[in-house]
Each structure stands twice: as C-alpha cells, then as structure tokens.
N, C-alpha and C positions, 0 to 999 in steps of 0.2 A: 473611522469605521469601528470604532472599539465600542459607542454607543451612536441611538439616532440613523440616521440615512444617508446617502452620501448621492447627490444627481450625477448624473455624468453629464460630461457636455457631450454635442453629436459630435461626432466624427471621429468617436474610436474607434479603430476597425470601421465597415461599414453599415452604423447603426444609425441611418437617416432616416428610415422608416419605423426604427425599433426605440418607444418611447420609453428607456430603461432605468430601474433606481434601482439601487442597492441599501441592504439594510442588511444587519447580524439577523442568523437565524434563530428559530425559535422552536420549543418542542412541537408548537402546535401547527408546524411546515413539514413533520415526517410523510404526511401522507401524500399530498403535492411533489415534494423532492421524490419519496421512493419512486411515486409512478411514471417522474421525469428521467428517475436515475434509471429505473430497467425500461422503458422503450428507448432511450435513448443508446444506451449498450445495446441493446437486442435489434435497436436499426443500424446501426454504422458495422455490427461484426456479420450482420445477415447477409450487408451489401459484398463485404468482402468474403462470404463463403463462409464466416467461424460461429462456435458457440455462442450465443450473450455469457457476461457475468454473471449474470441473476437468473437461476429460473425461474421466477415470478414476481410482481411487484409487492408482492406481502414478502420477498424475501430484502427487497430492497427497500421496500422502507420500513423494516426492522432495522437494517442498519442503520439507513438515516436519521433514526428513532434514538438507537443507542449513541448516537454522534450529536446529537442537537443536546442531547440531555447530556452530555460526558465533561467537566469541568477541563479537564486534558486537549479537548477541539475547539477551534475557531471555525464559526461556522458563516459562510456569505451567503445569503439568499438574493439573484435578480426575479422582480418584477416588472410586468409593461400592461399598462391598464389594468393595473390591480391584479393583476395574476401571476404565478408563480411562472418563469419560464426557465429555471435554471440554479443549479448549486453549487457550492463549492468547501471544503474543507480543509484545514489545517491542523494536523496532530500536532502537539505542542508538549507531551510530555517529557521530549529528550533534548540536550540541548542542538540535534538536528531536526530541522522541522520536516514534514511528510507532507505531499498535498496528496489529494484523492480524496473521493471519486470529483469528480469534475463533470456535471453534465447539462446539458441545455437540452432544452424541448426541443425536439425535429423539425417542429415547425416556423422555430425563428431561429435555425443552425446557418452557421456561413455569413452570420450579422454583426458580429462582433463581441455578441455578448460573452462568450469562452475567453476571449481575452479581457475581456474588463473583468471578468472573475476572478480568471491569474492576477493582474492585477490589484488587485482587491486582496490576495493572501501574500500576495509580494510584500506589497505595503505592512503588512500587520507582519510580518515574517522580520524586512526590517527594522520597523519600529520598534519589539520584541526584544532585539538583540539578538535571534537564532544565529548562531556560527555559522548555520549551511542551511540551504534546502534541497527537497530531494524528492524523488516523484519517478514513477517507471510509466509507460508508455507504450500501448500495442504497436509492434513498427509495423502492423497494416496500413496504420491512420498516419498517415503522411501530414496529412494538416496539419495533426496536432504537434507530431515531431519539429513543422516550421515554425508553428507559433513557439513550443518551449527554446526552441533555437533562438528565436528572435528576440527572447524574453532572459536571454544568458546563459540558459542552460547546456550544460556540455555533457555530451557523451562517454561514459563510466563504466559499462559492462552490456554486453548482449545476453538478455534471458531467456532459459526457455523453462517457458509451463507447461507442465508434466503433470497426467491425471490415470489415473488404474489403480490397480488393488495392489497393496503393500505386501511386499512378499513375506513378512509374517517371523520374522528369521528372531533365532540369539544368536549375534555374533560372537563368537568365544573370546572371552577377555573382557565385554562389553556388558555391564550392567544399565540397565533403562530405570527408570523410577519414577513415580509423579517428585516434581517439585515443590520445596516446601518454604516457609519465609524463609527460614535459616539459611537455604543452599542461597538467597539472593547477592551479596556479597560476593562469593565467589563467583555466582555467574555474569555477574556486571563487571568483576578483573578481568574474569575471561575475554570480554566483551570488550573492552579496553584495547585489552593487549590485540586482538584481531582487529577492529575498527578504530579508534583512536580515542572512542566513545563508548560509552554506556548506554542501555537502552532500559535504565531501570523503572520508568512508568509503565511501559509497555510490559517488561515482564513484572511487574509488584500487581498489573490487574490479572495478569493471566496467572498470576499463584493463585489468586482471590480466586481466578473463576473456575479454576480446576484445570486447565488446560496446559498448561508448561509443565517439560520433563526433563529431567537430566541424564545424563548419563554418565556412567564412571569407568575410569581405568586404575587401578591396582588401588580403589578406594577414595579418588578422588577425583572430583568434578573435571571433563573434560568437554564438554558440551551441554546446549542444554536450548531449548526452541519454546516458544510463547504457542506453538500449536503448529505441528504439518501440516499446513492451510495454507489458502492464498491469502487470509488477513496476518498470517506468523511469519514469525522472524527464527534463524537459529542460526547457531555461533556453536562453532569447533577447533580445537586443536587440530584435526587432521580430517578428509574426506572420510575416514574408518568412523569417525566418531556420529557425522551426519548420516553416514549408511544406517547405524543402529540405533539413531533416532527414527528413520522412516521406516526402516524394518518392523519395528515396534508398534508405530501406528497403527489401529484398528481402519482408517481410513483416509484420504487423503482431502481435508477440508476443502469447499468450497468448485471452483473451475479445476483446483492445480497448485501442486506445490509448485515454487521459480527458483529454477538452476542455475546459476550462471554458466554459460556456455562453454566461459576457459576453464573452469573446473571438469576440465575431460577425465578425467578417475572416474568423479563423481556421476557423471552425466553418466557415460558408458557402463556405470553401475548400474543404476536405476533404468537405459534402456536395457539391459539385463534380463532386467528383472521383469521384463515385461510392461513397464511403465510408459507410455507413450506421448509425443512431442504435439500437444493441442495448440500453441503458437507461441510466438516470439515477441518478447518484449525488450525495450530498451532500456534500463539505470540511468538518470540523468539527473547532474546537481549543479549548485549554482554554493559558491562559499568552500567552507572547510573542507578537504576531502583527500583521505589517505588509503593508498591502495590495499585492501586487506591484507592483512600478514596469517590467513589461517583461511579457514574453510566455514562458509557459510553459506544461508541462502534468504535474499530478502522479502519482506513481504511487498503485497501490493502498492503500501503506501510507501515502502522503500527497505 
C-alpha cells in the first residue's frame, strides 16, 4: 500500500457485488473524499437523530484537502468502477497512530468496503512500526463499534462532546497565552508524564498555525491544547488547568470539544457552565496504552 494499488479479493466483508481497489490518496481526490466524507456523516447521524460533523461538503473537503496534501497522513482511497466510493486516513505524526475520518459513499455502505479500509491503515500502521493505534467512535453507530471490535480494538474511555459558548472566565492563579516554539519542550514532558507519549507533530503544527495555548501556574507551563476543537488535543496537570484552557477560548471548534466521561470535575464543570452534551463517543485502541495519569481531553482522531 505504500505505493501502486492493492485489488482485494472478493469476500471481504460482503463485497460480491462491489468491484473494489485500493490505492494511496492523492491531493487531487479532496473533492470526491470531502463530498463522500460529509454525506456520509450527515446520513448515519441524521438516521440516529444527531448533528453531521461537517456542516458542508466545502467544509469537509477542506479537510480532506489539508490531509492528502500533509506529509504527517496516510491517506487510502477505495474505488469501484473508476469512482471514488470511500476514504480513509492515518495521522502518523506521533509515535501512536490516529485513524479518522473513515467514510464510504451511502450507496455502497454495508459492503464491506469500511473494513478493507481499516484494513488497509492497519496494515501500514503495522508495517510502520506505530506502538498503538487509536481511533474514537460515535457509540450511535454500533456497526462501526463491531467492526473496530473485531479488528482488536478495545475499549479506553467513554466521551462526551460538548458544544456552547465558552464561559469567558480568568481563573485566578491561571495564566492562558498563545504558545510559542520554545514552550514545545515542556509541553511534550507534560505530555509524557500524562500519556506515556508525546504528541509533538501535532502540537509543533498547531504552534505553526497559531492555534495551541498554554497555560501557567506560578510561572510555569501546566497545560497546554493544539486548539479547543474537535480536531485538538489538550494535556494538564489537573482539571483546573483544562477549565482555563476552555474558559479562555473565544469558541469551541468544530461539532465539540471531547470530555471524557470519568473526568467528573471536569465534565460537571463545563456542564456548568452551560456547555451541553451533543453525543457520546467511545476511545478505542489496539497496542501501547497507559491509562492517563493527569487531565486531558482527546481529539477526534484520538
């Protein structure tokens, strides 16, 4: 899969009608992927009553746009009779790998192609050497829940995504700031010492793009988030320190920021604050995996 095309044989999953190939993606597949990636989210959350991810296919495939083009992604494209019917991606900047988004066209869903996809980022995930992968999951979609089950995945944390307006606060004690190269260092020890890992690609682009903040206590870094988004990640010493990261946000990117559920401080904070519960996802990883020793909250990709 690393270059060239890869056929499948029939009968994975049930793709006997579905004449499927696989091939790495390409920048010039953003427009196909986005417009597969938001009907695809906006038919499976519709059926279950919830928002889409995307509110629009120019918003989705911008992403797909900045994922095809990103040196840091593994990208899979399926085709069946020369047309795009599906995508897949692998973040690869850290040494745990991230899938997401994951999508197939509506009209050849239930075929098997979502699993030759997973497999397809399994395989490069292995080959790779990644220590873990790692992937969150709406637990509306029970499907999907089977197939990452069936694919090894184990259950990590229940999430909830939270979307409203930021209650706007200075916590006293609590200095916020943009992040800078320099603070990178200390925010990847941080990072460390809570996950077992660093997530220094992730945050080294979100210094680049303006979007990662810190924040300090008695003058030194104690947390610090790649963006209060549902694409961000943020890592803390204590819930105090994730409060006055979101406090601080001017908005809450995206669907929703993701809480973990057993973080009750945290959660009961931000419903608090008026922040409300738009649905529940599930953490799930396959490899390396140390239960956090701090306060954080992951992104969509994990």
């Amino acid at each position: 899969m690393r270059a060239g095309t890869h056929d499948l044989q029939r009968g994975v999953g049930d793709t006997s009608d579905v004449d499927l190939e696989l091939r790495p993606g390409l920048p010039e597949d953003a427009a196909a992927c986005g417009e597969i990636c938001y009907r695809a989210f906006a038919t499976i959350a519709a059926r279950h009553g919830y928002p889409g991810d995307f509110p629009s296919s120019e918003a989705a495939t911008a992403l797909a746009a900045s994922m095809l083009s990103h040196p840091g992604f593994y990208s899979v494209v399926a085709e069946s009779g020369g047309r795009v019917v599906g995508s897949n991606f692998l973040d690869e900047r850290t040494t745990i790998a991230g899938v997401g988004p994951i999508t197939v066209d509506p009209e050849v869903q239930d075929r098997g192609v979502g699993k030759a996809l997973m497999q397809a980022v399994m395989e490069r995930a292995a080959e790779s050497g990644f220590a873990g992968v790692r992937l969150l999951q709406a637990a509306y979609h029970t499907r999907s829940f089977a197939l990452y089950s069936k694919l090894g995945f184990e259950v990590r944390e229940p999430v909830a995504c939270l979307q409203g307006r930021p209650p706007r606060l200075a916590l006293s004690g609590y200095r916020v700031r943009p992040a800078a190269g320099e603070d990178a260092a200390a925010c990847d020890a941080l990072c460390r010492a809570v996950h077992g890992h660093d997530r220094a690609g992730e945050l080294s682009d979100a210094i680049a793009e303006g979007s990662a903040r810190v924040v300090e206590r008695d003058g030194v870094i104690s947390g610090y988030t790649t963006g209060v988004a549902f694409f961000g990640h943020s890592v803390g010493r204590s819930d105090e320190d994730l409060e006055a990261l979101i406090a601080d946000a001017a908005a809450l990117g995206g669907p929703g920021i993701l809480v973990p559920a057993r973080r009750s401080v945290l959660l009961g904070w931000c419903l608090g604050q008026g922040l409300r519960v738009v649905q529940l996802l599930t953490l799930m990883s396959t490899g390396r995996y140390s239960e956090p020793a701090g306060a954080f909250m992951p992104s969509i990709l994990y």
